[in-house]
C-alpha positions as CSV (number, residue, x, y, z in Angstrom):
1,X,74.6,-82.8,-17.3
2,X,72.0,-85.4,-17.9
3,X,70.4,-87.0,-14.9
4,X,72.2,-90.2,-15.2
5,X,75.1,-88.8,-15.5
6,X,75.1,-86.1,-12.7
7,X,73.7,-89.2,-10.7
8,X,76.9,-91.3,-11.0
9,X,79.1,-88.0,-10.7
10,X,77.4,-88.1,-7.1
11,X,77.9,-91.7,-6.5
12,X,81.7,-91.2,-7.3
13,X,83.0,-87.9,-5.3
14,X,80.3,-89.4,-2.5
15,X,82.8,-92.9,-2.6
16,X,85.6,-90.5,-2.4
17,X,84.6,-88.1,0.3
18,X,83.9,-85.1,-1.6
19,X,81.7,-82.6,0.1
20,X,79.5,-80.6,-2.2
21,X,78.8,-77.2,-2.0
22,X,77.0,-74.8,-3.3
23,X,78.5,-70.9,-3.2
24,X,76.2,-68.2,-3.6
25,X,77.1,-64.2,-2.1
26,X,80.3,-65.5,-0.9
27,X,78.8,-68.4,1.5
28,X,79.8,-72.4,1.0
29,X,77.2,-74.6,2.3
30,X,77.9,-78.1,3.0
31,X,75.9,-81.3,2.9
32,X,75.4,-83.0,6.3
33,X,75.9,-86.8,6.9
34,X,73.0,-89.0,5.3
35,X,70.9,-90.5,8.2
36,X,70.1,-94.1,8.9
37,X,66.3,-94.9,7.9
38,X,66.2,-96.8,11.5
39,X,65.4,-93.6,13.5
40,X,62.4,-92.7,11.0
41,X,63.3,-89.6,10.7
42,X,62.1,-88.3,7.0
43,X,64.3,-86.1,4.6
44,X,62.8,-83.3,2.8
45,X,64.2,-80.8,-0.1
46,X,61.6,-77.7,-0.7
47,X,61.9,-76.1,-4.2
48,X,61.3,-72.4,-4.4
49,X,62.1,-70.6,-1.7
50,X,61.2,-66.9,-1.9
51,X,57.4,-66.6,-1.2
52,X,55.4,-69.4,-0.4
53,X,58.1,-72.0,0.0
54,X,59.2,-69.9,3.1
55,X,55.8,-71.3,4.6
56,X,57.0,-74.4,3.6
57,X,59.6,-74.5,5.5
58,X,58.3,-73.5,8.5
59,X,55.9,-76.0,8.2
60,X,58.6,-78.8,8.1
61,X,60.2,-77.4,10.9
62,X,57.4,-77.8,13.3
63,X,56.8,-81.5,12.3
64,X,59.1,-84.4,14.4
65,X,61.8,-85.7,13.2
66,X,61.9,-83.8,9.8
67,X,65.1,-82.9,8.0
68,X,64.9,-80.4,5.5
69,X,68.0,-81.8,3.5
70,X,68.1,-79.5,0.7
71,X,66.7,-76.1,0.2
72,X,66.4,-75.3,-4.2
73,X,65.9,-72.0,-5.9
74,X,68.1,-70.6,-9.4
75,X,67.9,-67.4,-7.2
76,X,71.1,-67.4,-5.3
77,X,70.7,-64.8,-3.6
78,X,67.1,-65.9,-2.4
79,X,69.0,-69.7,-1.9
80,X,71.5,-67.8,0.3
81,X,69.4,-65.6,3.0
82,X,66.8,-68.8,3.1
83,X,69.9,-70.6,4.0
84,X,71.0,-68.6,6.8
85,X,67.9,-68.3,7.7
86,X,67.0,-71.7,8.0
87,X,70.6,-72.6,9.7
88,X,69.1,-69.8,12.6
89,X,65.6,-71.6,13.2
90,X,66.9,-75.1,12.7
91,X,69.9,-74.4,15.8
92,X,72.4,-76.8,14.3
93,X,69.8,-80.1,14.4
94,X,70.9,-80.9,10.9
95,X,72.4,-79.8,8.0
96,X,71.2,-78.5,5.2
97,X,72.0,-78.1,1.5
98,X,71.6,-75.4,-0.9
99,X,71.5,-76.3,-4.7
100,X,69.9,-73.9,-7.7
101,X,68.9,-77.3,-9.9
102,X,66.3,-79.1,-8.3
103,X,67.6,-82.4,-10.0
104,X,70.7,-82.7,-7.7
105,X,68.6,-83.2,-4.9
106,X,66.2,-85.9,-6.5
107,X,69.6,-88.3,-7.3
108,X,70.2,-88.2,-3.6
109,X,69.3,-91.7,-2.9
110,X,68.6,-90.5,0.7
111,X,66.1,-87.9,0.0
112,X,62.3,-88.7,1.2
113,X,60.0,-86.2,-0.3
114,X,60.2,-83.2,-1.7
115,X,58.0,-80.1,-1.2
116,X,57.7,-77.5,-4.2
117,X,56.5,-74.3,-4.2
118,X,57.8,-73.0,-7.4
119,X,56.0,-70.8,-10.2
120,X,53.3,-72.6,-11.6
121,X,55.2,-73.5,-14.8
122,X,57.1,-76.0,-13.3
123,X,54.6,-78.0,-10.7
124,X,54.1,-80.8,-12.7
125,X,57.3,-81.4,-14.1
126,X,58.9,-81.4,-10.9
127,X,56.5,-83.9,-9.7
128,X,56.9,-86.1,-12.4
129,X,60.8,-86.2,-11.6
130,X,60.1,-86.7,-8.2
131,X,57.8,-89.7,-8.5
132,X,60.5,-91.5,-11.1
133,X,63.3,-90.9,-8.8
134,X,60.8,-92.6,-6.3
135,X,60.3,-89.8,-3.6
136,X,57.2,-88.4,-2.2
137,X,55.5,-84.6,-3.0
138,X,54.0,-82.1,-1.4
139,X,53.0,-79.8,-4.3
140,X,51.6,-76.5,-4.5
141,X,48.7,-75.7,-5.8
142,X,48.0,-75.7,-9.0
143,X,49.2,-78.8,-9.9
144,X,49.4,-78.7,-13.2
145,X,49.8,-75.7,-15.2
146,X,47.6,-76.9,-18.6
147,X,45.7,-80.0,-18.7
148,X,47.8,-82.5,-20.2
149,X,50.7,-82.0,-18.0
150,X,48.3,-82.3,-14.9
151,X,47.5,-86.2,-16.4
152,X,50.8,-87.0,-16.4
153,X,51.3,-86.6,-13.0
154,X,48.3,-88.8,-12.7
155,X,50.2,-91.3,-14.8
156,X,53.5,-90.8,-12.7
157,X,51.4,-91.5,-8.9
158,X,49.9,-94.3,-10.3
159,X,52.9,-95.7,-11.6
160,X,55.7,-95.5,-8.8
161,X,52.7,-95.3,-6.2
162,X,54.7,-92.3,-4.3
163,X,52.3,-90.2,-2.0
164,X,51.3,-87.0,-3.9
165,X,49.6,-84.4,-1.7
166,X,48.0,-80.8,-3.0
167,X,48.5,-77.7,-1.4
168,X,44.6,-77.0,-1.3
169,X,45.3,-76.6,2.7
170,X,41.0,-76.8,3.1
171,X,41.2,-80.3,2.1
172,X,42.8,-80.9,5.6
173,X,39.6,-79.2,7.3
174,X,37.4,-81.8,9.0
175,X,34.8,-79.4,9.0
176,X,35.0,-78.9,5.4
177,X,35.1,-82.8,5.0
178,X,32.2,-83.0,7.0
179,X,29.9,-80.1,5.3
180,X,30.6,-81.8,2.0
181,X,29.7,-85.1,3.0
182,X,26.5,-83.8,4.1
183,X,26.3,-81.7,0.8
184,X,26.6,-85.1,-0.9
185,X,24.7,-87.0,1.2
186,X,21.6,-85.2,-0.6
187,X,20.6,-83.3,3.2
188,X,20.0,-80.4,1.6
189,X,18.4,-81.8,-1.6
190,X,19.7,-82.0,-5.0
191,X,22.9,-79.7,-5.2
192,X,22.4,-77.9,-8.6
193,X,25.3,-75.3,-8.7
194,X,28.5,-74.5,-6.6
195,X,29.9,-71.6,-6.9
196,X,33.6,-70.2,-6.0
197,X,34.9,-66.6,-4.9
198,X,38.2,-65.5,-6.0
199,X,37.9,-61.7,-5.0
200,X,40.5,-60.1,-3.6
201,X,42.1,-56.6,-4.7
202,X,45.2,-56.8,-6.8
203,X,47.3,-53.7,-8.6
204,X,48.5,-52.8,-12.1
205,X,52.0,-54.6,-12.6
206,X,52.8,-51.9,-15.2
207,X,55.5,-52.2,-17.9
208,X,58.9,-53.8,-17.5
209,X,61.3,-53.2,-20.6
210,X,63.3,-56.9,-21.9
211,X,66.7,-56.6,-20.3
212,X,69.3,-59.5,-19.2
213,X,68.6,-61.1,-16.4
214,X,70.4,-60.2,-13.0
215,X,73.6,-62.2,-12.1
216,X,72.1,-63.9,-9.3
217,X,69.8,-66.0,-10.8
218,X,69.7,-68.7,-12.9
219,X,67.6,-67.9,-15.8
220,X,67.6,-71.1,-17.8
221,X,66.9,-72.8,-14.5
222,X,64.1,-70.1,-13.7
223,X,62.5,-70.5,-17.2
224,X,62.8,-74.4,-17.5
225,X,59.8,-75.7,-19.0
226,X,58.4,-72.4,-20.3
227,X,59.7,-70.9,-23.8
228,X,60.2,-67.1,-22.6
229,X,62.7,-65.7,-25.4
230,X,63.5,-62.7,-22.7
231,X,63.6,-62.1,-19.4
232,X,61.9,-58.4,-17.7
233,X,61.6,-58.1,-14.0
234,X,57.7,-58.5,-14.4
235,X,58.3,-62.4,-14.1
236,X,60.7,-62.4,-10.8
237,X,59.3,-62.9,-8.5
238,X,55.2,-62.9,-8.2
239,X,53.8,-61.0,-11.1
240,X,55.0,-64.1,-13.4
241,X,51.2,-65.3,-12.0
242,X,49.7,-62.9,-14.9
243,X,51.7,-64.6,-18.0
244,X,50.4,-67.5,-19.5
245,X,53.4,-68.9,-20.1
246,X,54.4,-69.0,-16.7
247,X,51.2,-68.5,-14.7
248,X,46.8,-69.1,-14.9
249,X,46.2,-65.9,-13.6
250,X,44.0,-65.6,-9.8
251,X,41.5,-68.5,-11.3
252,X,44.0,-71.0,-10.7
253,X,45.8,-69.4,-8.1
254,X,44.2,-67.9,-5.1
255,X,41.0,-69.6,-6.9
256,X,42.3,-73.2,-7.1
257,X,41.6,-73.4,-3.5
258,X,37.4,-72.1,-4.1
259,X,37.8,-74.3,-7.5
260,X,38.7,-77.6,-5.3
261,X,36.0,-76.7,-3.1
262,X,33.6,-76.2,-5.3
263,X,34.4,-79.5,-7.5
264,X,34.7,-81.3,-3.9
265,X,30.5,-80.5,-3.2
266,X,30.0,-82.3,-7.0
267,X,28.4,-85.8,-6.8
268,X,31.4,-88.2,-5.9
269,X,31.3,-89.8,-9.5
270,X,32.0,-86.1,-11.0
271,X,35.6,-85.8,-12.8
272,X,35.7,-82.9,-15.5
273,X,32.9,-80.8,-16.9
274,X,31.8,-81.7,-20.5
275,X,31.1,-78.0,-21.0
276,X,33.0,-74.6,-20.4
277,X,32.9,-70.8,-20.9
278,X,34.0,-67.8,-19.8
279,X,34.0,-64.2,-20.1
280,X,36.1,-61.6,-18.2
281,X,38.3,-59.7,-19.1
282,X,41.8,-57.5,-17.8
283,X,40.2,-53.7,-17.0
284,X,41.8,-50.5,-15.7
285,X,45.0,-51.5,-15.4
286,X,46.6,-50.9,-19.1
287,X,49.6,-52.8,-18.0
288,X,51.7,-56.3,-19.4
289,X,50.0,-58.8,-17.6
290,X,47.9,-61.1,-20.0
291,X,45.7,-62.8,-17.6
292,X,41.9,-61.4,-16.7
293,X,41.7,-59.4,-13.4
294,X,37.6,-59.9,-14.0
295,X,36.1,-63.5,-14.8
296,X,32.6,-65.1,-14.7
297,X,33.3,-68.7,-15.7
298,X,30.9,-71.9,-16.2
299,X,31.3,-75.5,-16.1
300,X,28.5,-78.3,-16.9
301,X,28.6,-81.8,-15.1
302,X,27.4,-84.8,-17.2
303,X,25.0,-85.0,-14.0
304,X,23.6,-81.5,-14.7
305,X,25.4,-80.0,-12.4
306,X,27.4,-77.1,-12.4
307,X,29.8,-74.9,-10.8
308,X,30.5,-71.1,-11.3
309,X,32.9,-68.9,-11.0
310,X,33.8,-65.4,-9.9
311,X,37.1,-63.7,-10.3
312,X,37.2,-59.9,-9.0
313,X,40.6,-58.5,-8.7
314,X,40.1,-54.7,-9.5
315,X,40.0,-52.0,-6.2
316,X,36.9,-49.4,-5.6
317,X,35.7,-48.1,-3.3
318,X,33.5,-50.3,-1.4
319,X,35.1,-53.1,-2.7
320,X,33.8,-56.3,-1.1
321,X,36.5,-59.2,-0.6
322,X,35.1,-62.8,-1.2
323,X,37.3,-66.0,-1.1
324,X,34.6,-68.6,-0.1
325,X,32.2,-70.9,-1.9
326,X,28.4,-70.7,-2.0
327,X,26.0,-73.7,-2.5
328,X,22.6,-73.4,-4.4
329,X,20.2,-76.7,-4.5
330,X,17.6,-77.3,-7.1
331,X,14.6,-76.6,-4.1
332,X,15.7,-73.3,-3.9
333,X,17.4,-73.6,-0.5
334,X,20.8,-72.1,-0.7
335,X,24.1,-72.4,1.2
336,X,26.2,-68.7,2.3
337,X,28.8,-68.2,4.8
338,X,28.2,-70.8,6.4
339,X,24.6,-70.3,6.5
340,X,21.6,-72.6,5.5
341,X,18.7,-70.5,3.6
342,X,15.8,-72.2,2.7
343,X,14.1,-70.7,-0.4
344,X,12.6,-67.2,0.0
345,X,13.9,-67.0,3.7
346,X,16.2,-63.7,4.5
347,X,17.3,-65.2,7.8
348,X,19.8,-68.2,7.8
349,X,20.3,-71.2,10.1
350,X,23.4,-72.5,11.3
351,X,24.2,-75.7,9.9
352,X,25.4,-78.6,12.6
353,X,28.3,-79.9,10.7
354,X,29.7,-83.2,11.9
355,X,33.5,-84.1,11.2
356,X,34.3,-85.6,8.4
357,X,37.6,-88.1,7.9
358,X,40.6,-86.4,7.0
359,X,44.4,-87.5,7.7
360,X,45.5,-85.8,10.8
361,X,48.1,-83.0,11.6
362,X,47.5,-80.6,9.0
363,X,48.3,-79.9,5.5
364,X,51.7,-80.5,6.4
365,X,51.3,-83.3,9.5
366,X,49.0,-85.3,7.1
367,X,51.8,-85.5,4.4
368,X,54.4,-86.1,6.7
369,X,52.1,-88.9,8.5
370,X,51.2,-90.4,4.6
371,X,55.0,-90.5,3.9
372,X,56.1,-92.6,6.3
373,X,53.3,-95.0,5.7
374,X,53.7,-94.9,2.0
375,X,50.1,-94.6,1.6
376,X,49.0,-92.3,-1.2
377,X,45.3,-92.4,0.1
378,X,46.1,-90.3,3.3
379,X,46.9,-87.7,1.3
380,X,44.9,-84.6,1.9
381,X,44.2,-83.3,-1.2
382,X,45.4,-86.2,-3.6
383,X,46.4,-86.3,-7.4
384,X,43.5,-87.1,-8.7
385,X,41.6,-84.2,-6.0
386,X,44.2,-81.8,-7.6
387,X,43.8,-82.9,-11.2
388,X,39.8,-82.6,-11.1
389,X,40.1,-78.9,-9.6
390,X,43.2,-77.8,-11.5
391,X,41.3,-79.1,-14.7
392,X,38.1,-77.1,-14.4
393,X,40.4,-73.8,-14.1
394,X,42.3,-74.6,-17.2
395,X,38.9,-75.2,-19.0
396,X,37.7,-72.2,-17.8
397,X,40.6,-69.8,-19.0
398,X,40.5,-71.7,-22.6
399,X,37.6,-70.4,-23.5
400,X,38.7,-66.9,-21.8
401,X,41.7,-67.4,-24.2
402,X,40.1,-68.3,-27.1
403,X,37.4,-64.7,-27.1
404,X,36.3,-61.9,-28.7
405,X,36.2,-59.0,-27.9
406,X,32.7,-57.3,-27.7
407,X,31.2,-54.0,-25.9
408,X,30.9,-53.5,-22.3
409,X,27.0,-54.2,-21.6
410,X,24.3,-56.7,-20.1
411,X,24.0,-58.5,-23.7
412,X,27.5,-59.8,-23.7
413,X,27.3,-63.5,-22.2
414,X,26.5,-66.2,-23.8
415,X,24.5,-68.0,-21.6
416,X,21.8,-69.4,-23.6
417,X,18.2,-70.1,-21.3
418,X,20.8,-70.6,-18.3
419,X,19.0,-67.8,-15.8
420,X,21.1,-68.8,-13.4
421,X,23.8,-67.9,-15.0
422,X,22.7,-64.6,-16.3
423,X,21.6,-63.8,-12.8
424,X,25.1,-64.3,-11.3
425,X,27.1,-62.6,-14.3
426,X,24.6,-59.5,-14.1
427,X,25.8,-59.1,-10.4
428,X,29.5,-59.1,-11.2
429,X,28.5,-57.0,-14.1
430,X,26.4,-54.4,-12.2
431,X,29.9,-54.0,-9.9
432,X,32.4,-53.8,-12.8
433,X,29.9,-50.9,-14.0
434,X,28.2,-49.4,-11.0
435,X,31.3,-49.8,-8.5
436,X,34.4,-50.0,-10.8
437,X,33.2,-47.1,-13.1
438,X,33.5,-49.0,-16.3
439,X,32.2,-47.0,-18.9
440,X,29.8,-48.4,-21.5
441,X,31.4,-46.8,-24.5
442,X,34.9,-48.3,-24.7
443,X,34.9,-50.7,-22.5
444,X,35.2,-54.2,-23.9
445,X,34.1,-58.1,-22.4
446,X,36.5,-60.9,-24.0
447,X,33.7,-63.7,-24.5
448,X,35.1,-67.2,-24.7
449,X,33.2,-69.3,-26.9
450,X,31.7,-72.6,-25.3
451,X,33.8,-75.5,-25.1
452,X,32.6,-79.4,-25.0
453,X,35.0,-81.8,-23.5
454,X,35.1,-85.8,-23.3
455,X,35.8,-86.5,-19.0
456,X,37.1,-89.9,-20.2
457,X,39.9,-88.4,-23.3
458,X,40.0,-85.5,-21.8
459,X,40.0,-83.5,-25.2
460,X,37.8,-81.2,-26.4
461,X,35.3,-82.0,-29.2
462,X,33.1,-80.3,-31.6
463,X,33.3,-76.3,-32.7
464,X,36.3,-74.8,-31.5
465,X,37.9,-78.1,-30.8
466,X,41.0,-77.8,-32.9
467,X,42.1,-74.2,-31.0
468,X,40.8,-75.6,-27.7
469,X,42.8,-78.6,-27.8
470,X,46.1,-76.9,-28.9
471,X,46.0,-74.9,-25.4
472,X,45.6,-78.4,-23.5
473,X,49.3,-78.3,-23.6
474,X,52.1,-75.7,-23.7
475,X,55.2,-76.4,-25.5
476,X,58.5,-76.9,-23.4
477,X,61.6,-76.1,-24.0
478,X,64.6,-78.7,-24.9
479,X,65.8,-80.8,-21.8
480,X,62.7,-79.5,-20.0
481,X,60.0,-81.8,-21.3
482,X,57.1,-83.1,-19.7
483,X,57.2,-87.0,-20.9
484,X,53.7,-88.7,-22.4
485,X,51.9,-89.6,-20.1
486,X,52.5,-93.8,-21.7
487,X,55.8,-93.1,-21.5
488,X,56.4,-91.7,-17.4
């Protein structure tokens, strides 16, 4: 059923008192009485409800006068428990809805916002329907899952002027406002490179054999945008994170927070790198997933700047986590845990960091608090915050994507007369070999070739641009399309 028309089916059995349900295990749930807009109270729906979308929820729970009208997953077995569950905390102060296709809920003309955390495949899209149907979003992170998607939600804010708000939860840190104000503010001298952590220890996800997909869920819903030809229970429901058709891997996942921060640090007039390259690469684990467990990745500011990046997801023994960001200026002073370093001194200073302005409330107070003043620049975290981070991640695993493979030893990146560069890889390196036990017959790097980019097109240019630009945008299947961005 096409939007419009599922829109005026609603109009219709809503004129004649038809109550809607939505039966999943054996349970009806019925749709509550729409509430006056005189009481202020704001209607929510949250899409995807199994992992992080149960934080969602909670958060909406603990805000005043929230109603979370609709709860949307094509798992109905998911849709059902998160139901119940929801109908436990909530102790009968409204009443909620349970629907597997998320566009029933944006043709309620009395729906607010809506709050999506969904797999990555189908951020943006969902964001771009939400902003035409003229409702608010609080979207995970990332926001986009390729490039071109990501400025088309660009397009979509700008156009309907709905509040779009990331799910970067430290861009609702005053601390963190106020330590990259004084970053930018030149205290510590010219910031040359800022660098992101994304090292936490993951496991193999083995092999899953194609099979049909279960009963309970929805698998053309599930899939949506992304061309999967079969379904194998690798996708449902996390490890679809390690499929580049569905997921970016930790780089923009867990990392898209450490990317954001690091992109935030850049001087203010910074959007998207004009050069990018990786080289990583998926060790140990002999398994289905596509993306890298193991990335050292490079993007170039027109300014001169740049940022790094570290992605570590393989276990040893001694295995130091790190999900943080470092600072390193051009004097040789350096920023670490929160730590200021002056150049060649072992012992750091605490840094006095003032607060700096951020909307109130939270990740999710701040949203709630930008919805009902319409007012897009409260967000924490907005679209154009998301797009500049989300970007640089996507640039990143390009040049991952577009590798070759060559041995396992010091010699592999690329890095040119960039010391800097090769000083930081050789420490990721040393680990993979020293503390990993990679061995250096057999063992392989996928080197990604360096790719130039134009901040203003956004589109790559010179060598390698015709491959890099064909991976600026994933196909999507019929009925599922993300619209040009001229056309949202």
């Amino acid at each position: 059923m096409s939007r419009t028309t599922r829109r005026k089916f609603l109009q219709n059995s809503l004129a004649a008192g038809t109550a809607f349900v939505v039966t999943g295990c054996g349970a009806q749930y019925h749709t509550g009485t729409p509430v006056s807009r005189a009481n202020d109270r704001l209607r929510i729906a949250v899409a995807g409800v199994n992992g992080r979308g149960k934080s969602h929820i909670n958060g909406w729970l603990g805000q005043d006068n929230v109603e979370i009208a609709y709860l949307i997953d094509p798992d109905r077995q998911v849709l059902a428990k998160r139901l119940k569950d929801l109908e436990e905390k909530s102790a009968g102060k409204f009443s909620c809805r349970g629907v597997t296709d998320v566009r029933e809920a944006l043709d309620d003309p009395h729906l607010d916002a809506i709050s999506i955390a969904t797999p990555n495949h189908w951020h943006s899209l969902m964001t771009i329907w939400a902003a035409q149907a003229g409702k608010h979003v609080y979207v995970e992170k990332p926001l986009s899952h390729d490039v071109q998607e990501g400025r088309v939600a660009v397009a979509a804010q700008e156009k309907y002027g709905v509040v779009i708000q990331h799910g970067t939860q430290s861009r609702s840190s005053a601390r963190n406002a106020g330590l990259h104000d004084l970053i930018r503010s030149g205290k510590f001298g010219k910031m040359k490179i800022s660098y992101g952590y994304c090292c936490k220890p993951r496991r193999t996800i083995g092999f899953e054999s194609p099979s049909a997909p279960p009963s309970h869920l929805d698998w053309n819903l599930w899939r949506g945008p992304a061309i999967i030809d079969q379904y194998h229970a690798n996708y449902v429901h996390y490890d679809w994170h390690w499929f580049w058709e569905t997921g970016n891997g930790d780089l923009n996942n867990q990392g898209t927070h450490q990317l954001d921060m690091a992109h935030w640090a850049l001087d203010q007039d910074q959007t998207h790198p004009i050069r990018t390259m990786a080289i990583g690469g998926r060790f140990q684990w002999n398994d289905q997933g596509e993306t890298p467990n193991t990335m050292f990745g490079i993007g170039e500011y027109p300014n001169g700047q740049y940022v790094f990046f570290n992605v570590r997801n393989v276990n040893y023994e001694g295995y130091q986590r790190q999900v943080e960001n470092e600072y390193y200026f051009e004097d040789g002073g350096k920023i670490i845990g929160n730590k200021y370093y002056s150049k060649g001194s072992k012992t750091g200073e605490k840094i006095d960091i003032p607060d700096g302005h951020v909307t109130p409330g939270g990740n999710w107070g701040s949203f709630i608090a930008a919805c009902r003043a319409g007012d897009p620049g409260m967000a924490n975290g907005n679209v154009h915050d998301a797009h500049h981070g989300c970007v640089l991640g996507h640039l990143m695993n390009n040049s991952y994507r577009l590798g070759q493979s060559v041995p396992f030893n010091a010699k592999a990146g690329r890095f040119g007369d960039n010391q800097d560069a090769y000083e930081h890889f050789m420490r990721l390196h040393d680990i993979m070999g020293n503390g990993v036990g990679l061995p250096k017959d057999g063992a392989h790097y996928t080197v990604g070739p360096w790719l130039t980019f134009d901040p203003q097109t956004e589109r790559h240019t010179g060598e390698f641009a015709t491959e890099a630009n064909e991976l600026l945008k994933h196909a999507n299947r019929p009925g599922f399309e993300v619209p040009d961005a001229k056309k949202v």
